[in-house]
C-alpha positions as CSV (number, residue, x, y, z in Angstrom):
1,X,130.2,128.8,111.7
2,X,128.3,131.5,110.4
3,X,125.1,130.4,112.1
4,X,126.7,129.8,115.2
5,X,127.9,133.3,115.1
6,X,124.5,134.9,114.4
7,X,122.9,132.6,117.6
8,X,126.2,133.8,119.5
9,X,125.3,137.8,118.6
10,X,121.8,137.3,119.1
11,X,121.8,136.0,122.6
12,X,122.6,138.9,124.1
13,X,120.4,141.5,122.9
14,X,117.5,138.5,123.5
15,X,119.2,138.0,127.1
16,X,118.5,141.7,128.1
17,X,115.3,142.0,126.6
18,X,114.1,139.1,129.2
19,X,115.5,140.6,131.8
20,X,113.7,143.9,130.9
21,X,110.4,142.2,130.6
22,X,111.0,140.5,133.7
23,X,111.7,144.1,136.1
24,X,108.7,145.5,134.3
25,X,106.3,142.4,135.1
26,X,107.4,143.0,139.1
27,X,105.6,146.7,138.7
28,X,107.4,147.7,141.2
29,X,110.2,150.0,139.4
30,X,110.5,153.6,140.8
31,X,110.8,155.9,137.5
32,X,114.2,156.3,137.3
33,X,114.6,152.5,137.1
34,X,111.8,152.7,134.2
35,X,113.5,154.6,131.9
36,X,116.7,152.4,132.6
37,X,114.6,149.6,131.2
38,X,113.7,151.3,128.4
39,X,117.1,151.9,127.3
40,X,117.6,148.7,127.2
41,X,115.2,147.1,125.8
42,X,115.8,150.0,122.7
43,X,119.7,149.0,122.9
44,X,118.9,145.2,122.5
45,X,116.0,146.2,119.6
46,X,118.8,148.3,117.8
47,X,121.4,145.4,118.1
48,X,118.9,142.9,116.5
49,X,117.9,145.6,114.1
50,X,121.3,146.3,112.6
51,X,122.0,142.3,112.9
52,X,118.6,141.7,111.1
53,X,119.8,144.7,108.6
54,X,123.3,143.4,107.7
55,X,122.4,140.1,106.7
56,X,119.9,141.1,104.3
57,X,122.3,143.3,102.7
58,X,124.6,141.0,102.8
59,X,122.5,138.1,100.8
60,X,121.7,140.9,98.3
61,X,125.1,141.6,97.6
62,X,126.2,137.6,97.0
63,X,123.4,137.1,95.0
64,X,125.4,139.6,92.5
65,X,122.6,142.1,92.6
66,X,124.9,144.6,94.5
67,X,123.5,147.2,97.2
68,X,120.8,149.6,95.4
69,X,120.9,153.5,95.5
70,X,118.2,155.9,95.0
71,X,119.8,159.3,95.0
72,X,118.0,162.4,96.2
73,X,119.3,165.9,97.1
74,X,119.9,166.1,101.1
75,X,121.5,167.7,103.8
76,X,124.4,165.7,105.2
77,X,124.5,167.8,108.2
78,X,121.1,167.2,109.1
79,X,121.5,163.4,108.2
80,X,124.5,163.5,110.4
81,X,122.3,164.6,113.5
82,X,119.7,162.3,113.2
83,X,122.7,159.3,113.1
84,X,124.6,160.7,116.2
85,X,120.9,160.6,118.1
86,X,120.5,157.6,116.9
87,X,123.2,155.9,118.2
88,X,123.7,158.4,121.3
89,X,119.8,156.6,122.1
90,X,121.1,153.5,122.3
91,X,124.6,154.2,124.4
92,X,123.1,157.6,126.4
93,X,126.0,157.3,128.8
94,X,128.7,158.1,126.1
95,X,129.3,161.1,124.8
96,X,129.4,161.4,120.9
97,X,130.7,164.6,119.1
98,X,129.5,166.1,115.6
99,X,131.1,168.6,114.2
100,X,130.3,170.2,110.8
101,X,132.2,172.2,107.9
102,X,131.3,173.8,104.5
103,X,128.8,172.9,101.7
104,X,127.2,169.4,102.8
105,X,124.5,169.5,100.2
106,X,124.6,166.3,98.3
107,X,123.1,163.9,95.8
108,X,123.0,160.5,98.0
109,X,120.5,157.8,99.1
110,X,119.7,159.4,103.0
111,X,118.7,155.8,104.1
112,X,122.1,154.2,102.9
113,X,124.7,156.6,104.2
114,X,122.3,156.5,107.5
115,X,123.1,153.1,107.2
116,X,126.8,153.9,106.8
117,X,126.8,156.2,109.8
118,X,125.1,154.3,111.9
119,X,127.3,150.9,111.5
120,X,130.9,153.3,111.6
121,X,129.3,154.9,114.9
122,X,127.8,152.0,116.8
123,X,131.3,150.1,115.7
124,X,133.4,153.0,117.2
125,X,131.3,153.0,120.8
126,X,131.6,149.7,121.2
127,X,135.0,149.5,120.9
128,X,136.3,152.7,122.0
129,X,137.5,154.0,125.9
130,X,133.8,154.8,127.5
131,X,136.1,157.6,129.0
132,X,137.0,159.3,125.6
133,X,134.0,160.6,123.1
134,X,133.2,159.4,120.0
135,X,133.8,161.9,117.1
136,X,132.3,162.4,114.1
137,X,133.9,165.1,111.4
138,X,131.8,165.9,108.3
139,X,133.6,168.6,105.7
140,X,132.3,169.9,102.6
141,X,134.6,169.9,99.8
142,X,133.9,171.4,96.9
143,X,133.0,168.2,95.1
144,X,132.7,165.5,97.8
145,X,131.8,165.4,101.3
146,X,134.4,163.7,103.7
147,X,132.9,161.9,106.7
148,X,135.6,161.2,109.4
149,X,135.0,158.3,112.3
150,X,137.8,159.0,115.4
151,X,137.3,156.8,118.8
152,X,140.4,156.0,121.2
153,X,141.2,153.0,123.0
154,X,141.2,149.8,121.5
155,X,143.2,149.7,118.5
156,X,143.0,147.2,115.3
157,X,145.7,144.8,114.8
158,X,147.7,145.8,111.3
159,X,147.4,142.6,110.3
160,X,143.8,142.8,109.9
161,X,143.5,146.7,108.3
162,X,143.7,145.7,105.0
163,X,140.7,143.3,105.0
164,X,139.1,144.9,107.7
165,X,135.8,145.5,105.1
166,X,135.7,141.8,103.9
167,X,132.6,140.1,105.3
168,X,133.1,138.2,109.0
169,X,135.8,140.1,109.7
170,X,136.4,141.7,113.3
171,X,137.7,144.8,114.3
172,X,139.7,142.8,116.7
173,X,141.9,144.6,119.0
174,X,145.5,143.6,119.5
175,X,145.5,140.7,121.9
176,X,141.7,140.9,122.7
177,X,139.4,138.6,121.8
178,X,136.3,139.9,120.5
179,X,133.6,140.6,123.1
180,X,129.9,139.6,122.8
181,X,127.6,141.0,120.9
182,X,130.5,142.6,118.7
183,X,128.6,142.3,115.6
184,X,128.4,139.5,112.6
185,X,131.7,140.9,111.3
186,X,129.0,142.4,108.3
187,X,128.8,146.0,109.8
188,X,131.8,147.6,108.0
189,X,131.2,145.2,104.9
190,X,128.2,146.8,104.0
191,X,129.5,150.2,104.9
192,X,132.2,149.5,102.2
193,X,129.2,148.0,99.4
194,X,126.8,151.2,100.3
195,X,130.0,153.8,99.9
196,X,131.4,152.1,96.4
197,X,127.7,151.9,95.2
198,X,128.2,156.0,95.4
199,X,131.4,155.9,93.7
200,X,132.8,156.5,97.1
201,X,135.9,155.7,99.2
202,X,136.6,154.5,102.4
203,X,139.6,153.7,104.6
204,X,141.0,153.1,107.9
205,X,144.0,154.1,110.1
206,X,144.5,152.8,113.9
207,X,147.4,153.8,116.3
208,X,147.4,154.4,119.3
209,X,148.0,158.6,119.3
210,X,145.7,159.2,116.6
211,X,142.5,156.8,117.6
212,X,141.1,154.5,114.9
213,X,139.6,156.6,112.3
214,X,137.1,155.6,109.6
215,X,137.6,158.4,106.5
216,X,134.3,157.9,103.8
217,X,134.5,160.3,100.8
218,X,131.5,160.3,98.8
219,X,131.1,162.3,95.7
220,X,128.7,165.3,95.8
221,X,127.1,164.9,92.1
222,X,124.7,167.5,92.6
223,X,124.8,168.0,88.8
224,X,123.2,165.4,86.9
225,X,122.3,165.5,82.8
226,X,119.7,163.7,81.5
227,X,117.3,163.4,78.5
228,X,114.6,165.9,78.3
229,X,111.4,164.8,80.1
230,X,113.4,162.5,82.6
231,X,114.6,163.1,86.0
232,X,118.3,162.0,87.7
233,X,117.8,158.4,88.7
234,X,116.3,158.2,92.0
235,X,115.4,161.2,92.2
């Protein structure tokens, strides 16, 4: 089953990519219809890219080695842009909303909550109303920083919140079936290993006024003690 979902989720993104190559090797595209070919072949490279990601993190975990950190100082916010321009690169006809609050210095691993960003983000577009933006709240608390996912539209069936993190689970909507290229059902999986490997939290709520919204609180642990002559791991 789990091979037959990979060759299922990989289809597509392949699928566009020929087309793409195909338009291109006509060379006759005016410009506009260049840069629409671009976009997707980058959409269909980021799909197989997080795919290509999620199972590798996901061996790592079952093997019982757990998801690494290396913690450095950064700035959240500016991590934050970079994620939403990420994913806004992939999906440039939906609108995607950052807003920022407070102290968002931190002690994390950049690449990892980049990771976490991006899979809470790319999961939200894809199932959210095209008509309603994306959202993404970061607030600095005094000793955490909270990161807040909203999209509206389709919601997740209760019966699937609270094992919505296990691996090869969907965010299904209620009485939808999932759509292609929805993912391996690892995305929020890993999101959940990479925010507990920062002594972290992370939840979810879906109704129907209030949106789905992914809430990940990560500790700030900008102070860190060690033995003379060392530095903080990671760092």
């Amino acid at each position: 089953m789990f091979l037959a979902v990979l060759g299922h989720d990989l289809r597509s993104p392949l699928s566009g990519i020929s087309m793409a190559a195909d338009l291109l090797s006509q060379g006759k595209l005016a410009e506009a219809a260049r840069l629409q070919v671009g976009v997707r072949i980058r959409r269909a490279r980021n799909v197989i890219s997080y795919l290509t990601s999620d199972l590798l993190e996901y061996t790592r975990s079952r093997l019982g080695g757990g998801i690494p950190v290396r913690r450095v100082h950064c700035d959240l916010r500016e991590l934050c842009e970079d994620a939403v321009d990420a994913v806004q690169g992939s999906y440039p006809d939906r609108q995607i909303e950052l807003r920022t609050s407070g102290d968002l210095a931190s002690h994390c691993d950049s690449h990892r909550i980049a990771q976490v960003l991006w899979n809470l983000l790319d999961n939200a577009v894809h199932h959210a109303d095209p008509r309603r933006p994306v959202t993404l709240d970061v607030i600095g608390l005094p000793d955490s920083v909270q990161l807040r996912v909203t999209s509206f539209g389709q919601t997740i069936a209760p019966e699937l919140l609270p094992r919505i993190f296990e691996p090869m689970t969907r965010a299904l909507p209620i009485n939808q079936a999932a759509r292609p290229g929805s993912g391996l059902g690892l995305g929020l999986y890993i999101v959940r290993e990479i925010v507990h490997a920062h002594g972290g939290t992370v939840s979810v709520t879906s109704t129907r006024d209030e949106g789905t919204v992914f809430t990940v609180e990560l500790p700030k642990l900008l102070l860190v003690v060690c033995p003379a002559g060392r530095s903080p791991e990671g760092a």
